[in-house]
C-alpha positions as CSV (number, residue, x, y, z in Angstrom):
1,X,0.0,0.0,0.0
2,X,2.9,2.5,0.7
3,X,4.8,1.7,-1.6
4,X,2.1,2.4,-4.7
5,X,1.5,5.8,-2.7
6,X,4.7,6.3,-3.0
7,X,4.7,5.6,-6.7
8,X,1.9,7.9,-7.2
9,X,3.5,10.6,-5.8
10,X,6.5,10.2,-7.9
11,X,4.4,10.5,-10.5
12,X,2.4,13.5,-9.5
13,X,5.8,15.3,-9.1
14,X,7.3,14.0,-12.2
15,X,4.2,15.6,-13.7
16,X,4.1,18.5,-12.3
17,X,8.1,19.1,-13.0
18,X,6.8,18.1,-16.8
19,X,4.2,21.0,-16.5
20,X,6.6,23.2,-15.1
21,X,9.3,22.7,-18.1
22,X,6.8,23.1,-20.4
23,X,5.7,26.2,-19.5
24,X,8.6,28.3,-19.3
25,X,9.3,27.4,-22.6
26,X,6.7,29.9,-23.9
27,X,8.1,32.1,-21.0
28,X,5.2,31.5,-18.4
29,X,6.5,30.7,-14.7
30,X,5.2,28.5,-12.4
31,X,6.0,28.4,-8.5
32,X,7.8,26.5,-6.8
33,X,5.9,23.9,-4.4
34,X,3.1,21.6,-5.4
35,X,0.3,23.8,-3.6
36,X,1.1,27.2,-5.2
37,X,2.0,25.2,-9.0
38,X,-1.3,22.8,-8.5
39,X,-3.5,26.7,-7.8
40,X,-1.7,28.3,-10.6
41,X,-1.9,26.1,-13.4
42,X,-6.0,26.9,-13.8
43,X,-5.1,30.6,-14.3
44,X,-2.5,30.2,-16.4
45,X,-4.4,27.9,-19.1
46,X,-7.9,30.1,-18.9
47,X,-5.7,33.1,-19.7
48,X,-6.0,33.7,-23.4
49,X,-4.1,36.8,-23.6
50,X,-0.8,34.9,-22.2
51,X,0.2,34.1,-25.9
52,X,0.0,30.3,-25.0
53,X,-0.8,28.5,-28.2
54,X,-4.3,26.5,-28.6
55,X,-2.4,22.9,-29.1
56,X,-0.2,23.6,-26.2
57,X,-2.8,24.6,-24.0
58,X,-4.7,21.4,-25.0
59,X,-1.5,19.4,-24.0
60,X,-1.1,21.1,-21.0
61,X,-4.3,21.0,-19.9
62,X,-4.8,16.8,-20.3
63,X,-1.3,17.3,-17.8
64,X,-3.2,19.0,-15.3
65,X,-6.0,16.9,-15.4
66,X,-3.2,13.8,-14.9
67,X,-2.4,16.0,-11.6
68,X,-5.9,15.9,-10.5
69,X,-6.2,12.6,-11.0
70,X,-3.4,11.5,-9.4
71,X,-4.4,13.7,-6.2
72,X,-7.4,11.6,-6.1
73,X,-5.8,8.5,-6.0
74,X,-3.6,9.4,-3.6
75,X,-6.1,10.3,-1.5
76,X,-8.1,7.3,-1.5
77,X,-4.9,5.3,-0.8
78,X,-4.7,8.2,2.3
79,X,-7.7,7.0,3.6
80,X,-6.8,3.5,3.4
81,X,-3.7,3.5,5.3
82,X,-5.9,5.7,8.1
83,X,-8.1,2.7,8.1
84,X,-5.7,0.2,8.4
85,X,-3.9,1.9,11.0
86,X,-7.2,2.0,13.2
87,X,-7.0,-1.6,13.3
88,X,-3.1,-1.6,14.2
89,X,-2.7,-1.4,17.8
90,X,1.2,-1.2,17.9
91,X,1.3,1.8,15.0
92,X,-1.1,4.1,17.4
93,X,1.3,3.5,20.3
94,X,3.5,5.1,17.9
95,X,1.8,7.6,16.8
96,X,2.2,9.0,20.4
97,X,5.4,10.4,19.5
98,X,5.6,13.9,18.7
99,X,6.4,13.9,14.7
100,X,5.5,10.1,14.0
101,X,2.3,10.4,12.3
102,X,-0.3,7.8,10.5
103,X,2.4,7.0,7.5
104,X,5.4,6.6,9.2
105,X,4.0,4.8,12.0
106,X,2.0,1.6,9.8
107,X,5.5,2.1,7.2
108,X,7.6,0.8,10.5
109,X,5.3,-1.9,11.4
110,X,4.4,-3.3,8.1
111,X,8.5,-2.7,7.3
112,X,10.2,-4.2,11.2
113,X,8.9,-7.6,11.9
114,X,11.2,-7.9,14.9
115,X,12.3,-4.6,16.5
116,X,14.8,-7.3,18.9
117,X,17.0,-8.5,15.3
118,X,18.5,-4.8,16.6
119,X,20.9,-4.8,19.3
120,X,20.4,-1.9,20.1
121,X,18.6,1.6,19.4
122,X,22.1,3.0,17.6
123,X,21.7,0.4,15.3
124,X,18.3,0.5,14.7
125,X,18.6,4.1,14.0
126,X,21.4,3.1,11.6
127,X,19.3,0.6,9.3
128,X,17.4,3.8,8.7
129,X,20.3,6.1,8.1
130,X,19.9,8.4,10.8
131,X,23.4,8.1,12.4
132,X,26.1,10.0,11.7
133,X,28.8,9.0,9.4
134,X,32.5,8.5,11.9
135,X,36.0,9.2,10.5
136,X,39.5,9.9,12.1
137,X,42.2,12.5,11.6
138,X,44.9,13.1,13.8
139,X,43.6,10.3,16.3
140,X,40.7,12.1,16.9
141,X,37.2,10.3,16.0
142,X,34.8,13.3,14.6
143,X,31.2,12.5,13.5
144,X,30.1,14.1,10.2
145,X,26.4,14.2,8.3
146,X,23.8,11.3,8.1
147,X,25.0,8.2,6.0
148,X,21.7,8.1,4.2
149,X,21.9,4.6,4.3
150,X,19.3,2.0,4.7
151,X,15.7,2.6,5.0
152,X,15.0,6.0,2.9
153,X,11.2,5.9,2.8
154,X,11.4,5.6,6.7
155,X,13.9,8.0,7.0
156,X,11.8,10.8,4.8
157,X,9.2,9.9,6.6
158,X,10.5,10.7,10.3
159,X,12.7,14.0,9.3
160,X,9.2,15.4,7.6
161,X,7.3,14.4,10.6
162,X,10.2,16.1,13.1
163,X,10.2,19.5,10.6
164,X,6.5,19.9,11.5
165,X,7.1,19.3,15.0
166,X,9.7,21.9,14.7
167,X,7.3,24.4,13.0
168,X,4.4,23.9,14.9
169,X,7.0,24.9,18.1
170,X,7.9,28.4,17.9
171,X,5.6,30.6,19.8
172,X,5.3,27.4,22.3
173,X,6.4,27.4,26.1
174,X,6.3,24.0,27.2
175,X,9.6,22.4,27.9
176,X,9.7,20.3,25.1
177,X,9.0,23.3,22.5
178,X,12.1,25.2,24.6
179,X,14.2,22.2,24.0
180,X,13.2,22.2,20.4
181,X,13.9,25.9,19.6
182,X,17.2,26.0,21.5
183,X,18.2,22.9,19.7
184,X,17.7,24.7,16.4
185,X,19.6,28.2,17.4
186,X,22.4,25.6,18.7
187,X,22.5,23.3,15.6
188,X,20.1,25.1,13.2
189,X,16.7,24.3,11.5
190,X,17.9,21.2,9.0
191,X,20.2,19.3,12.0
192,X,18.1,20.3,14.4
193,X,14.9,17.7,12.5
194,X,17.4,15.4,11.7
195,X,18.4,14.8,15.5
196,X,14.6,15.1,16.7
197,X,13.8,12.5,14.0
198,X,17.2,10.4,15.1
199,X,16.1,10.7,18.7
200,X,12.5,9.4,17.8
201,X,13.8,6.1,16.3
202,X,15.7,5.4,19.4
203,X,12.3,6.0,21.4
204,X,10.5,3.4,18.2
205,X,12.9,1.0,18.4
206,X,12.5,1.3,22.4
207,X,8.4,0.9,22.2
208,X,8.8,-1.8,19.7
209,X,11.1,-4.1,22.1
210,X,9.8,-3.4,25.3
211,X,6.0,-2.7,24.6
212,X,5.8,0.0,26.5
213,X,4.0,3.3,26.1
214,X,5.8,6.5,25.2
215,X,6.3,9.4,27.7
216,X,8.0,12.6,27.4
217,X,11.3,13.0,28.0
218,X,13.3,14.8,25.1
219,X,13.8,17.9,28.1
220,X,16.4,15.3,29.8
221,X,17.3,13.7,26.4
């Protein structure tokens, strides 16, 4: 199921890249991000004065209507994982976690049959690609970015779900929105998700062996 959602979406931005291309070569600009490109792309075919030609705006019309399509789809496959994940006890225990949402959470459990084949939450973390890459110089052991190794899906998945933690964090005063801003002025905004969503596969891989429920605790962490 997540994986033809994810194919879908591949598609939808593919397509909307297409669109993009297409347009500018008759000098016509589309924004950047698939919200402000999907509400632009109306206006830009209905205006007849933009010296768009009748084929090309034929062509580029049957584009958009691919995009709208594909929205659809996706969203009925939206609603199926929400349904499925009703029925999954262990993916609503995740879900608990600040940043872990509906997608990520059924992704883990339909992806991690044993949690325990782990040692250890390091290496669990690893098998995603959310540790960072070690090497020496002068005797010294320094840690440098993310290997990006393993799990990608999963990976995408928890950094998206730790940037909207972040966002949603700013004008907050509870201790773990404090910890969360002063992480970013330490380490800045792109590290700063990339720890949080580091941090919240050690607290998965935790839940997943033990069972237990998640609490708070990222203020100590």
């Amino acid at each position: 199921l997540h994986r033809i959602r994810q194919g879908l979406i591949k598609t939808r931005t593919a397509t909307i890249n297409q669109l993009r291309g297409l347009l500018s070569e008759f000098g016509l600009v589309m924004p950047q991000g698939r919200y402000s490109a999907q509400n632009t792309i109306g206006s830009i075919l209905e205006d007849a004065e933009n010296g768009l030609p009748m084929l090309a705006r034929e062509l580029l019309q049957d584009l958009s209507n691919k995009i709208q399509s594909l929205n659809l789809e996706i969203l009925h496959y939206d609603r199926r994982v929400s349904a499925l994940v009703r029925e999954m006890a262990s993916a609503r225990a995740l879900m608990n976690i600040p940043g872990v949402g509906e997608h990520s959470a059924s992704t883990i459990i339909a992806t991690v049959n044993d949690a325990k084949q782990f040692g250890s939450s390091r290496q669990f973390a690893a098998w995603i690609g959310l540790v960072p890459r070690q090497y020496s110089t002068g005797g010294h052991v320094h840690l440098g970015r993310i290997s990006k190794r393993g799990e990608k899906h999963i990976r995408t998945l928890l950094i998206h779900g730790a940037r909207a933690v972040i966002a949603r964090c700013k004008e907050k005063t509870d201790h773990n929105s404090i910890w969360l801003n002063q992480l970013v002025e330490r380490r800045g905004y792109k590290r700063a998700a990339v720890a949080l969503a580091a941090k919240n596969a050690r607290i998965i891989w935790a839940l997943l062996t033990t069972g237990k429920e998640y609490k708070i605790n990222y203020v100590n962490g």
